[in-house]
Backbone as JSON, one array per atom type, in Angstrom:
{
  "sequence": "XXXXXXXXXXXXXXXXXXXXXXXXXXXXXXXXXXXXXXXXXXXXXXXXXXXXXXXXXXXXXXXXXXXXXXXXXXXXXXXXXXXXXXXXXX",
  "N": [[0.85, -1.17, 0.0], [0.27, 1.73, -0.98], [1.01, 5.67, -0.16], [-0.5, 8.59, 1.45], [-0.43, 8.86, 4.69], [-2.93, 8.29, 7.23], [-3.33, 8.7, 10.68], [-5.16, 6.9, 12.44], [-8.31, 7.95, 15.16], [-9.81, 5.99, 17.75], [-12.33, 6.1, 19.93], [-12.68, 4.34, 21.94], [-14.76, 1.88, 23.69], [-17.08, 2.23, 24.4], [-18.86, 0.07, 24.9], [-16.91, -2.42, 25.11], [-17.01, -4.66, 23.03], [-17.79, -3.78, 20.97], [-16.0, -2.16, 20.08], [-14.01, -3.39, 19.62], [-14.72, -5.16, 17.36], [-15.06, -3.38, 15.58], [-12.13, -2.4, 14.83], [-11.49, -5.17, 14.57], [-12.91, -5.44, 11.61], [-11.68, -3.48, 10.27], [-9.0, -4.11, 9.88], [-9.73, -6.7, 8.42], [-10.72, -5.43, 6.36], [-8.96, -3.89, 5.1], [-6.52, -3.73, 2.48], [-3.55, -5.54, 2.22], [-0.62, -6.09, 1.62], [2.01, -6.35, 3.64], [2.64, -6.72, 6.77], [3.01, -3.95, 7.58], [1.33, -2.43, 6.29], [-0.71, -2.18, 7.41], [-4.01, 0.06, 9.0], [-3.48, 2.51, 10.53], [-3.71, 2.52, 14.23], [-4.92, 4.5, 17.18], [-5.84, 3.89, 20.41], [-8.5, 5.07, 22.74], [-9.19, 2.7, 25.17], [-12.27, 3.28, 27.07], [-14.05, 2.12, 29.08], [-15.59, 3.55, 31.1], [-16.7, 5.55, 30.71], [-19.95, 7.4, 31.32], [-23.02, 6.02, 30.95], [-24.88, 5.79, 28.03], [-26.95, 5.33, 27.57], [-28.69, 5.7, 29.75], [-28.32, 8.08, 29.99], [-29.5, 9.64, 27.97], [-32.34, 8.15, 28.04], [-33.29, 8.66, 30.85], [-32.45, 10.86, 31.83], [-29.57, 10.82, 33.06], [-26.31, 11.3, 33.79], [-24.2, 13.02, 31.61], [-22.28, 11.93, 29.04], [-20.71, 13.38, 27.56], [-18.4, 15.34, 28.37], [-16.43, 13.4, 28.98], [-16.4, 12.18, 26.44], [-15.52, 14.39, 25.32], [-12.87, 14.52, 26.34], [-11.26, 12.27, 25.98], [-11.5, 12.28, 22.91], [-9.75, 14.9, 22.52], [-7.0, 14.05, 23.71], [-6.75, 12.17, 22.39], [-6.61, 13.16, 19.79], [-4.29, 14.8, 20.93], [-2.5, 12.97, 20.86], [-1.74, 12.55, 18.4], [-3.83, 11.77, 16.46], [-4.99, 11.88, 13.33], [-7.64, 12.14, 12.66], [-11.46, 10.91, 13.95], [-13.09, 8.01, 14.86], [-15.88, 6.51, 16.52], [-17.08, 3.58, 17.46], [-20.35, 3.09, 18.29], [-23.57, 2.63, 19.26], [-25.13, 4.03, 20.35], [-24.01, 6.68, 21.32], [-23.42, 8.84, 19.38]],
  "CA": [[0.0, 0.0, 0.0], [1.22, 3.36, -0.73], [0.37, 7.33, -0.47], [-0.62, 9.5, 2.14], [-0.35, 7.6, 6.18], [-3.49, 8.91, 8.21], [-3.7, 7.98, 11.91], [-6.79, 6.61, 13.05], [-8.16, 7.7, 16.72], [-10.69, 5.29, 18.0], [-12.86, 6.76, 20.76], [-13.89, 3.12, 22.16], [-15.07, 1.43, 24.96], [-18.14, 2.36, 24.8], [-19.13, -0.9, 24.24], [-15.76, -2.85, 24.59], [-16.8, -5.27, 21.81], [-18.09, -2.76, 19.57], [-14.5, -1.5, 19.61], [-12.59, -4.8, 19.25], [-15.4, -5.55, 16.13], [-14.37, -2.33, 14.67], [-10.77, -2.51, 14.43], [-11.32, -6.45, 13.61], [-13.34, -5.22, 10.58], [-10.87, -2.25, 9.57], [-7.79, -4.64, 9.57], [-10.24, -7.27, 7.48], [-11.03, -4.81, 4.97], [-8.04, -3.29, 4.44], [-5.85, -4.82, 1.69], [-2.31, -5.69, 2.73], [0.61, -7.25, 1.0], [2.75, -6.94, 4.64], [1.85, -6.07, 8.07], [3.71, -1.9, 7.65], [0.3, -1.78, 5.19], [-2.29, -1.91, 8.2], [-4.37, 1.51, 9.32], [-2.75, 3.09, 12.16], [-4.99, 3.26, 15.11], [-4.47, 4.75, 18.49], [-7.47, 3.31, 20.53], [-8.61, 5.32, 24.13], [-10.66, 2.13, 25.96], [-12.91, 3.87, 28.21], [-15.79, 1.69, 29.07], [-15.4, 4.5, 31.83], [-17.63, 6.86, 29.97], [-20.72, 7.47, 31.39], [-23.85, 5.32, 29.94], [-25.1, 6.75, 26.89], [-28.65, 4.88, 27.52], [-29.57, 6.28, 31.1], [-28.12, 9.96, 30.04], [-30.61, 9.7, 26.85], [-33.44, 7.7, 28.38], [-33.18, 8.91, 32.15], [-31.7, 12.19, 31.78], [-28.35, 10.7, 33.12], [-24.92, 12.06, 33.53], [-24.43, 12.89, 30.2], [-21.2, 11.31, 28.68], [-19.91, 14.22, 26.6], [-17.41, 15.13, 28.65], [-15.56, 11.94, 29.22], [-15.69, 11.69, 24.91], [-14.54, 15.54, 24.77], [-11.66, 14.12, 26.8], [-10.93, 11.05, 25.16], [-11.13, 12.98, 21.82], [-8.38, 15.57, 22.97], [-6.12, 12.83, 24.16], [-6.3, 10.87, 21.03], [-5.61, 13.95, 18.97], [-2.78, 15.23, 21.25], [-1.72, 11.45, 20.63], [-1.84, 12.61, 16.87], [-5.0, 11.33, 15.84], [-5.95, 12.57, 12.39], [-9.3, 11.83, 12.56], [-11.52, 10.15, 14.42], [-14.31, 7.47, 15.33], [-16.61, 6.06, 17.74], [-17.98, 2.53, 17.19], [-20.99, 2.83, 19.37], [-24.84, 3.21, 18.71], [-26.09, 5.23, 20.85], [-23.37, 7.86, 21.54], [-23.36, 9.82, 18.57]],
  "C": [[0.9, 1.23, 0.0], [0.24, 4.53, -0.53], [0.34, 7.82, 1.14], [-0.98, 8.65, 3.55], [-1.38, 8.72, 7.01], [-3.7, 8.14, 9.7], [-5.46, 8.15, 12.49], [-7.43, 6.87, 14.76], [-9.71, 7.19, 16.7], [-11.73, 5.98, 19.1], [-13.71, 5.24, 21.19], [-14.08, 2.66, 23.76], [-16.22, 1.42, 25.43], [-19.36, 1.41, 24.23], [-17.81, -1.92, 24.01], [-15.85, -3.9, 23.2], [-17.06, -4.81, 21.02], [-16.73, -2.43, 19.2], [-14.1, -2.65, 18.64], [-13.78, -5.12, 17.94], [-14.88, -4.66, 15.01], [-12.91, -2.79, 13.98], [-10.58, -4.11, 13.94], [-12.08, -6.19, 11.92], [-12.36, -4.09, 9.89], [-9.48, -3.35, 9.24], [-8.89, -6.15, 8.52], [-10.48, -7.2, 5.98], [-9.91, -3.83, 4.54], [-6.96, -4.36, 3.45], [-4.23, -4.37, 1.61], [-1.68, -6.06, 1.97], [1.97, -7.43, 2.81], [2.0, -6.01, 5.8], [2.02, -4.29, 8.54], [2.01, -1.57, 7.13], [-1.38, -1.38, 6.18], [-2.83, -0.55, 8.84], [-3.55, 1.35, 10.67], [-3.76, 3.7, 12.66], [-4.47, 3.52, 16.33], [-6.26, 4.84, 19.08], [-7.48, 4.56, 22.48], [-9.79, 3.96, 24.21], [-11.18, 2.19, 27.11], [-14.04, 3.32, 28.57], [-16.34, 2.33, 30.7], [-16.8, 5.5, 32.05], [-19.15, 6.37, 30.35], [-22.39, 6.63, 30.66], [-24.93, 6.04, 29.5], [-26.59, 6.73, 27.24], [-29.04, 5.81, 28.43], [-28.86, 7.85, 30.28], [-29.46, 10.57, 29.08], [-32.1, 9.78, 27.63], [-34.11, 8.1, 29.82], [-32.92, 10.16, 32.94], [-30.45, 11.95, 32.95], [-27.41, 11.55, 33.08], [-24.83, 11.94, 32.33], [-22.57, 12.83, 29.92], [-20.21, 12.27, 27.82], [-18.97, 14.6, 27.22], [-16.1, 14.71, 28.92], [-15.3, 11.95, 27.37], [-15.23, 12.84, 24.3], [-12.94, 15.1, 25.35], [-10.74, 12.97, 26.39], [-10.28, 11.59, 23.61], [-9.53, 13.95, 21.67], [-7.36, 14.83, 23.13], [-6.0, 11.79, 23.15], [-5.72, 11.97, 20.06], [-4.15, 14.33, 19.4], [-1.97, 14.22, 20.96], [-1.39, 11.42, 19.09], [-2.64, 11.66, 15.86], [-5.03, 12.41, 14.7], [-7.38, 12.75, 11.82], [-10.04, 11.0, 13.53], [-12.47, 9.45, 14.72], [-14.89, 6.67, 16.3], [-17.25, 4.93, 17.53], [-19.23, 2.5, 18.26], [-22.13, 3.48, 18.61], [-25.36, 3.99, 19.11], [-25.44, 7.05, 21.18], [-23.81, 9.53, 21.35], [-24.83, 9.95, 18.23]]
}
């Protein structure tokens, strides 16, 4: 694989197997010839973060904080982008 190397920041945990599904589907679907060719991810796993359901459904602590902090901390980590495997979050 060649061209332009973006780092991936994960924002997971929220849902630890949602994560680990993610990044097993991103290294599935990416097409390799050696292991240098796989996305570069830098993962925060926070299954820390407040639950998304009761903040929604309950009016809960609401979790944005914990994934403004996560976010920050994956960029300062030099995240170029970044995503959240989780359904209810976002």
């Amino acid at each position: 694989m060649t061209g332009f190397i973006r780092i991936a920041g994960v924002l997971g945990g929220l849902g630890p197997v949602a994560t680990v599904d993610f990044m097993q589907r991103v290294i599935d679907l990416t097409p390799v010839e050696c292991e240098q060719d796989h996305v570069h991810m830098l993962v925060d796993q926070n299954p820390s973060v407040p639950n998304r359901q009761d903040a929604i459904m309950h009016g809960g602590e609401s979790p944005a904080a914990a994934l403004a902090a996560m976010a920050l901390r994956l960029q300062k980590s030099g995240a170029d982008f970044l995503v959240m495997p989780c359904n209810t979050a976002h």
